[in-house]
C-alpha positions as CSV (number, residue, x, y, z in Angstrom):
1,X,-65.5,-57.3,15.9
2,X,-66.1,-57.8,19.4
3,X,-65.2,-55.0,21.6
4,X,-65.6,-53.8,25.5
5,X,-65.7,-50.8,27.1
6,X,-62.7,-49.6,28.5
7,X,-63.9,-47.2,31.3
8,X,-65.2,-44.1,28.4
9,X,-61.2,-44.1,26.7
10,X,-62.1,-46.4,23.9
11,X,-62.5,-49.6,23.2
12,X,-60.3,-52.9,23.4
13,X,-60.2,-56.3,21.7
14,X,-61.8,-58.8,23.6
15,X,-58.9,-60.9,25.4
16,X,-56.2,-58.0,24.8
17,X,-54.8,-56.9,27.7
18,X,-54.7,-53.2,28.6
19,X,-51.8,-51.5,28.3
20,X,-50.8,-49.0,31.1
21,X,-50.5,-45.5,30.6
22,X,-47.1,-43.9,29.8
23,X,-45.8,-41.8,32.7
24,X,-44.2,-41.8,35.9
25,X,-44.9,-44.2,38.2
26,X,-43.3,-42.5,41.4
27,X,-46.1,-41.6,44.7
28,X,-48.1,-38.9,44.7
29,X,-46.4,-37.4,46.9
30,X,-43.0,-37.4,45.5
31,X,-44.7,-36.2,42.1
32,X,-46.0,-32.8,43.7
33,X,-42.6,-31.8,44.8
34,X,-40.5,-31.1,42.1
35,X,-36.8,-31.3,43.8
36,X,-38.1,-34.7,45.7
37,X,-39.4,-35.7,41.8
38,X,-36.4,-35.1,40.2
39,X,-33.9,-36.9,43.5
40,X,-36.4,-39.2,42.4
41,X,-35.5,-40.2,38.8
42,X,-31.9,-39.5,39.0
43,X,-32.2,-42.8,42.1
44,X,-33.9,-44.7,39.4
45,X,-31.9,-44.1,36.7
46,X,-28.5,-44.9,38.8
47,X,-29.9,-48.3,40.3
48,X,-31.4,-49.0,36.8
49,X,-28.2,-48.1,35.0
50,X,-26.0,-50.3,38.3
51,X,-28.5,-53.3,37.1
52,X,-27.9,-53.0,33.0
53,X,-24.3,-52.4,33.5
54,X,-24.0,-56.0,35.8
55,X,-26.0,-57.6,32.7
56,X,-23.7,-56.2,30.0
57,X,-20.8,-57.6,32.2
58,X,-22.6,-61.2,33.1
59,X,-22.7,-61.3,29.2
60,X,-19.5,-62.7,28.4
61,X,-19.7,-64.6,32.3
62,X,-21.8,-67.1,33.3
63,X,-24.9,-65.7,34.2
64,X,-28.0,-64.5,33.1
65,X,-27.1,-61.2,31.3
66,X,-29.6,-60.8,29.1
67,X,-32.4,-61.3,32.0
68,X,-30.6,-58.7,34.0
69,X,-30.5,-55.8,31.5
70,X,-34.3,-56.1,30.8
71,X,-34.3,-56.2,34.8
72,X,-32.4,-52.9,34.3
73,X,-35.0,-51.6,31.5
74,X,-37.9,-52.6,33.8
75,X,-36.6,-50.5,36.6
76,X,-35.8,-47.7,34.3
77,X,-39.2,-48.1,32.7
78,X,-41.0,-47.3,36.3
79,X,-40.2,-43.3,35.7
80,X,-38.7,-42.9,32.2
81,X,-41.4,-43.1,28.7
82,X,-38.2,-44.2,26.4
83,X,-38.0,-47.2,28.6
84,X,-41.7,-47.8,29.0
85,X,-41.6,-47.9,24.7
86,X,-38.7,-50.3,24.8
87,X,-40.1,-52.4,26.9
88,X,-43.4,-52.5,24.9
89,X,-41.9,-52.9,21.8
90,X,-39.3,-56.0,23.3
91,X,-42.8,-57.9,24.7
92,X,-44.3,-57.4,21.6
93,X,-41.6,-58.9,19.3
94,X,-40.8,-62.1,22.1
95,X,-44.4,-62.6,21.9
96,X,-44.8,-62.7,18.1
97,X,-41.1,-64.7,18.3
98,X,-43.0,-67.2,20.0
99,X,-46.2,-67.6,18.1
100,X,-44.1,-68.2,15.6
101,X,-42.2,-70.7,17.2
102,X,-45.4,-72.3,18.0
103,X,-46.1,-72.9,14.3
104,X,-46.2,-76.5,12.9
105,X,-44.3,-76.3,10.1
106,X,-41.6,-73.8,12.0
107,X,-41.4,-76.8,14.7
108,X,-41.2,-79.2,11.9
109,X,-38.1,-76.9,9.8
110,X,-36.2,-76.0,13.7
111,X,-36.6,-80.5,15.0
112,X,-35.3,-80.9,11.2
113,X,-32.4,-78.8,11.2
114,X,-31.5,-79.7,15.1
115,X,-31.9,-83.6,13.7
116,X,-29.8,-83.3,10.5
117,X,-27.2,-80.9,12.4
118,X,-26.5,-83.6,15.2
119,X,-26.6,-86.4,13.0
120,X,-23.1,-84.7,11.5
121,X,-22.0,-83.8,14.8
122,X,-22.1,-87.8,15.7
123,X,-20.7,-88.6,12.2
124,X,-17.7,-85.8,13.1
125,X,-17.0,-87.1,16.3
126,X,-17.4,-91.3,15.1
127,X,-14.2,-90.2,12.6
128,X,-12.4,-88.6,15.5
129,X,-13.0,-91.6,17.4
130,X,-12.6,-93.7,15.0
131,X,-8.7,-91.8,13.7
132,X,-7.4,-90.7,17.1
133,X,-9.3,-93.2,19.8
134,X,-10.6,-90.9,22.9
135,X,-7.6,-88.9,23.2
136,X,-8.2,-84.7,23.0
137,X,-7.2,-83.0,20.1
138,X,-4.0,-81.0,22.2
139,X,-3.1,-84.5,23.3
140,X,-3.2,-86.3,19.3
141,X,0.2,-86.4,18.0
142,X,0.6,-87.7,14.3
């Protein structure tokens, strides 16, 4: 296996990215203080928590919800470990969501089903058509 240094803290898989340490990410300066510290991560939390509570309510609304409450995890994730481990463990199942995505015969199954499933979606709305000419269904009498 091909590894690399990794400044004397072990070694790393060639290509793999390194992963930054767990911890507060806050200025030195706040971090020596611990009153500033702890204004500190209570700020965070409330501007993180403001930013996943607009994404849980943009997910019934148009809008980007879900994008906004990993926004909201991201911020979070700047001072608090549990965040920092969500969003490790998030990236690492989108990115194996994807690779599998990527897959030939997963393509294949997914243009497959999406092919078959609007095939009857024509064949549904042709008989509509076809029964009740273009007029919506709260306008068909019969």
């Amino acid at each position: 296996m091909n590894t690399q240094s990794n400044g004397g803290s072990g070694t790393l898989e060639e290509g793999a990215p390194a992963e930054q340490p767990l911890g507060s990410r806050a200025p030195h300066f706040i971090k020596r203080s611990r009153p500033l510290h702890l204004s500190w991560q209570v700020g965070v939390f409330v501007v993180g928590l403001a930013v996943v509570v607009a994404g849980v309510i943009m997910l019934p609304l148009p809008g980007p919800g879900w994008l906004v409450i990993f926004g909201g995890m991201a911020i979070w994730a700047t001072e608090f470990v549990w965040a920092q481990l969500v969003l490790r463990w998030t990236k690492r199942k989108v990115t194996e969501a994807a690779q599998k995505a990527l897959d030939p015969k997963v393509r294949r199954r997914n243009i497959t089903l999406t092919t078959v499933g609007l095939v009857i979606i024509a064949a549904l709305l042709a008989v509509y058509v076809w029964k009740f000419g273009l007029a919506l269904p709260w306008n068909v009498s019969e």
